[in-house]
LOGUVO-203432 format. One record per residue (C-alpha): residue in three letters; x, y, z. Coordinates in steps of 0.25 Angstrom, whole numbers, plus 5000, padded with zeros to 4 digits. Layout:
LOGUVO-203432
ALAXYZ;...
END
This chain:
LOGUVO-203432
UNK500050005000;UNK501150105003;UNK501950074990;UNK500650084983;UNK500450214990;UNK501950254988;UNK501850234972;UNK500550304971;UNK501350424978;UNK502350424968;UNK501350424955;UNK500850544962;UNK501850614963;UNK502550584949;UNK501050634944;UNK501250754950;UNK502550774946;UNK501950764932;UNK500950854937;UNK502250954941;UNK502850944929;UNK501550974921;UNK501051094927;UNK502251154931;UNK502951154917;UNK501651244909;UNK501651334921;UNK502851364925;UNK503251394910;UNK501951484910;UNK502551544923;UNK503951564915;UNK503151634904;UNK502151714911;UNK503451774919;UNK504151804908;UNK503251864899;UNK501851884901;UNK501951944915;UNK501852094918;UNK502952114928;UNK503852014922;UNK505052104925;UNK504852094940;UNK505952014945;UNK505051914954;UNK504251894940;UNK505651864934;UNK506051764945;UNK504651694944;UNK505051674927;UNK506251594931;UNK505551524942;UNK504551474932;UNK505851424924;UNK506351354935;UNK505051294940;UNK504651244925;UNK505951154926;UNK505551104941;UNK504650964939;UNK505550914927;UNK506750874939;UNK506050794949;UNK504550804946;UNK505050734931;UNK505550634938;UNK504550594946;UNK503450604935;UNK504450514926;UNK504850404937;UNK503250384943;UNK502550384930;UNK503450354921;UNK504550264927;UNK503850184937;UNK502950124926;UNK503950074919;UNK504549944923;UNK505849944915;UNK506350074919;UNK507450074929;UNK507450224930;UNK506750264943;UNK507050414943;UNK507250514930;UNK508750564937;UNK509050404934;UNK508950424917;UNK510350484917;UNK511550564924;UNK511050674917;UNK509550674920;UNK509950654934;UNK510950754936;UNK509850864927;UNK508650804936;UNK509350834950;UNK510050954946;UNK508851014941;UNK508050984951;UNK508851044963;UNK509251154953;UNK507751194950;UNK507151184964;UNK508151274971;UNK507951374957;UNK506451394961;UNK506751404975;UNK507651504972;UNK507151584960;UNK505751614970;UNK506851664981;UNK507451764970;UNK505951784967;UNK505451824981;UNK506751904985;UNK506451984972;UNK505052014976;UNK505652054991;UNK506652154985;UNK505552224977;UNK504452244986;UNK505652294996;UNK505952434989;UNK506852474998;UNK508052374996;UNK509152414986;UNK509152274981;UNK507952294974;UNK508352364962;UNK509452244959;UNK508452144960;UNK507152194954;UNK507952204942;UNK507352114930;UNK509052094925;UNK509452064939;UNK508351984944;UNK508651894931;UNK510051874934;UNK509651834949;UNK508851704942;UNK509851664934;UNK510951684946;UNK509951594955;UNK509751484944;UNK511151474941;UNK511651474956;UNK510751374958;UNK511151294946;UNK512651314951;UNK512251254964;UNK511551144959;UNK512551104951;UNK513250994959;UNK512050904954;UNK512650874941;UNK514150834946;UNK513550754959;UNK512250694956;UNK511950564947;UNK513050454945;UNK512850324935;UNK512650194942;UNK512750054935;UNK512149924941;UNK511849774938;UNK510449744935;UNK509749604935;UNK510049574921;UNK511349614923;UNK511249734915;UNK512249864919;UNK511249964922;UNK511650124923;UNK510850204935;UNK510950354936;UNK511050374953;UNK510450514955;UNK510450594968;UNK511350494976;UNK512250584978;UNK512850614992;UNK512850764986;UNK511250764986;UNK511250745001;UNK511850885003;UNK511250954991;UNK509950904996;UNK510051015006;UNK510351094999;UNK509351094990;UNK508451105003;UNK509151235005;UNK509151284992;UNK507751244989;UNK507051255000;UNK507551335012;UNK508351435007;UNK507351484997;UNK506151465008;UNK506851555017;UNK507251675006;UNK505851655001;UNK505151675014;UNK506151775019;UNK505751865006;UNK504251845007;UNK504351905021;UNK504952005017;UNK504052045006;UNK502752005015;UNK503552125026;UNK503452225016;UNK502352215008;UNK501652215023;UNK502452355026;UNK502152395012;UNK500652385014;UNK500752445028;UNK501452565022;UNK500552575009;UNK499152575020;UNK499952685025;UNK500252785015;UNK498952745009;UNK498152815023;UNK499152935024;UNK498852945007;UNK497352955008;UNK497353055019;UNK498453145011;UNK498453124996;UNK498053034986;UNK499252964976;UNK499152944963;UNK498152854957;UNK499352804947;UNK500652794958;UNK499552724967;UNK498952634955;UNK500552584953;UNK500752554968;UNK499652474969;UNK499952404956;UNK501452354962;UNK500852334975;UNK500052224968;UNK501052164960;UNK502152154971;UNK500852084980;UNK500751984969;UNK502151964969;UNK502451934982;UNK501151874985;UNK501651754974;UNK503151734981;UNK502351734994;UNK501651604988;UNK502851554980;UNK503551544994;UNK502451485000;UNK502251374991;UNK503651354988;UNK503951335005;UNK502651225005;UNK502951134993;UNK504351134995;UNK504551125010;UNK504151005013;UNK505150935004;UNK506451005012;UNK505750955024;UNK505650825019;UNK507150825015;UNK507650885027;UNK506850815038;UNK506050705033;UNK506850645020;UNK507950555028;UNK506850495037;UNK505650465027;UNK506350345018;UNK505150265015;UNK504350345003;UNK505350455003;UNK505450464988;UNK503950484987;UNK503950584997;UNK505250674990;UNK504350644977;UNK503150714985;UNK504050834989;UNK504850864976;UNK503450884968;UNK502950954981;UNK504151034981;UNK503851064963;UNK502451104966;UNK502951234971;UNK503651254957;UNK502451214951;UNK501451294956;UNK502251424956;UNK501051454942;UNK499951444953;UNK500451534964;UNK500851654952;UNK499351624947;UNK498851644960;UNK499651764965;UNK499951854953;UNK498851884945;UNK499851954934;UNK500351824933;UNK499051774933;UNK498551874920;UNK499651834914;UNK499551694913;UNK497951704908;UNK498651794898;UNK499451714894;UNK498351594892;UNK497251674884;UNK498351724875;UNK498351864878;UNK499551974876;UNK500351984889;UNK500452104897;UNK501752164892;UNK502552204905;UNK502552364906;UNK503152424919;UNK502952364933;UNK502252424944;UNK503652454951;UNK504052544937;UNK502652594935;UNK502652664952;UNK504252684950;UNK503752764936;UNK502552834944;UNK503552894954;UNK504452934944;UNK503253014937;UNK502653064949;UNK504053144953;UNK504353174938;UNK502753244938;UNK503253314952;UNK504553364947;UNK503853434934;UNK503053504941;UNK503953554950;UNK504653694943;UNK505953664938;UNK507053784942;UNK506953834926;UNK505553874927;UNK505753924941;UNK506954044934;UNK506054084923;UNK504854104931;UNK505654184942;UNK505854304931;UNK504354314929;UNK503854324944;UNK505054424945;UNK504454514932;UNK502954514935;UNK502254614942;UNK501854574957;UNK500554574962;UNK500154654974;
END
């Protein structure tokens, strides 16, 4: 009954690796597109970092969620396979497979990082940071820098992991076995990966939303504020006003969709680190089925990255309805930040011209001087 109950597991969960790998390919290329080139504040830098993320979370269920799909619906119906695992086809497929798979997690945990960082350091105006950052040019350049540091550090996989192994069958026979993840090197890398996947990111992560959840709070307070002391003096104008409220709702939608990405990515990835690091050297029995539980636990959060920008952003939202009735995308004019920035430089210019410059003073000073006084 248990083994009857154990192989059902495992059908399971190769169909929803399947099911991973299925959804998350059309959607996460319509992510890639749709922060490319269909949404109006593309040039934002946590819009730019999202585009990459969709990149990296595309690649994500063809390492281990491939696997599994081929090995238990595939694989296991077949009775003159040897092959167990798809790292076992070659040196090569295991060393792509494993180096991939580390390589891609730890780029995902990562590139959200960068992405909430970014989104603390514009919504803080007063850093000096903030114009280095917030740069298009410079925010590019800190994705690439993370993907390949990340690649660098990964790349002990392709030296240590996977060695050939001949053996004797019952005919006799020489047969050639790929041994994948055996390793003594995956024992520290492990965790590592746990520190660079998992607890590192969570902290930064959670570190940067409190932050941004501080000053958008004291933002408020303040903006309640000047809105009493306004009312009772003077009213703004209509358009400065109009190009506050508009930043106002983009930076909310903003930071109300890192605040989810967070969220989702600490529940569907947490429990595998606790597996690993307090539970994985007692449970032996069914251990393979539960990391198999984990790892497409752990891809769910990649995957569902589509829903939570549906649901948060409703910019993101038009644009994807745009994009499935055919219709011409928005083309990207100036954000809100240039639109108030552009409001404050017209407002002083309209002040300075009507103030009298020091020419018009001199040749009006003759005039006064020459006519006639009035008693």
């Amino acid at each position: 009954m248990i083994a009857t109950l154990a192989d059902l597991g495992y059908f399971i969960f190769g169909l929803y690796s399947l099911l991973l790998i299925l959804s998350g390919t059309p959607l996460n290329l319509l992510c890639f597109y749709i922060f490319k080139r269909v949404i109006p504040n593309r040039s934002n830098a946590t819009i730019i970092v999202f585009s990459y993320l969709a990149l990296i979370e595309l690649l994500i269920p063809f390492t281990w969620n491939l696997n599994y799909t081929i090995r238990e619906l595939v694989w296991k119906r077949q009775t003159n396979s040897s092959i167990k695992n798809l790292e076992e086809h070659s040196l090569f497929v295991c060393k792509l497979v494993s180096f991939s798979a580390y390589f891609l997690l730890q780029c995902a945990a990562w590139l959200k990082t960068l992405a909430t960082f970014a989104r603390c350091v514009s919504v803080h105006n007063e850093w000096t940071i903030r114009k280095y950052i917030l740069n298009p040019r410079a925010i590019h350049r800190l994705c690439w820098m993370t993907i390949i540091l990340i690649g660098i550090m990964n790349f002990p996989i392709w030296i240590v992991n996977g060695k050939e192994a001949f053996s004797i069958d019952k005919n006799n026979k020489t047969q050639k076995q790929i041994m994948c993840y055996r390793s003594v090197f995956f024992k520290y890398w492990e965790i590592a990966h746990l520190l660079l996947y998992n607890f590192i990111p969570f902290a930064l992560m959670i570190l940067c939303n409190l932050a941004i959840i501080r000053h958008v709070r004291e933002s408020r307070r303040r903006t309640q504020r000047s809105k009493m002391r306004s009312a009772s003096i003077v009213k703004s104008p209509s358009t400065l006003s109009s190009n506050r409220r508009s930043l106002a709702t983009s930076d909310g939608r903003l930071t109300k969709t890192l605040i989810f990405i967070t969220i989702f990515f600490i529940i569907f990835t947490s429990p595998s680190a606790i597996f690993y690091i307090s539970l994985g050297k007692i449970i032996k029995r069914h251990r393979h089925l539960i990391t198999m539980g984990l790892s497409n636990l752990a891809t769910t959060s990649h995957v569902s990255s589509f829903i939570i920008y549906w649901l948060t952003s409703s910019d993101f939202k038009n644009a994807v309805i745009n994009f499935l009735y055919c219709r011409a995308p928005v083309s990207q004019g100036p954000s809100a930040e240039d639109k108030l920035q552009h409001s404050r430089y017209s407002t002083r210019a309209v002040s300075t011209s009507m103030r009298p410059s020091s020419s018009d003073l001199q040749r009006k000073l003759p005039t006064l001087y020459l006519s006639p006084s009035i008693d």
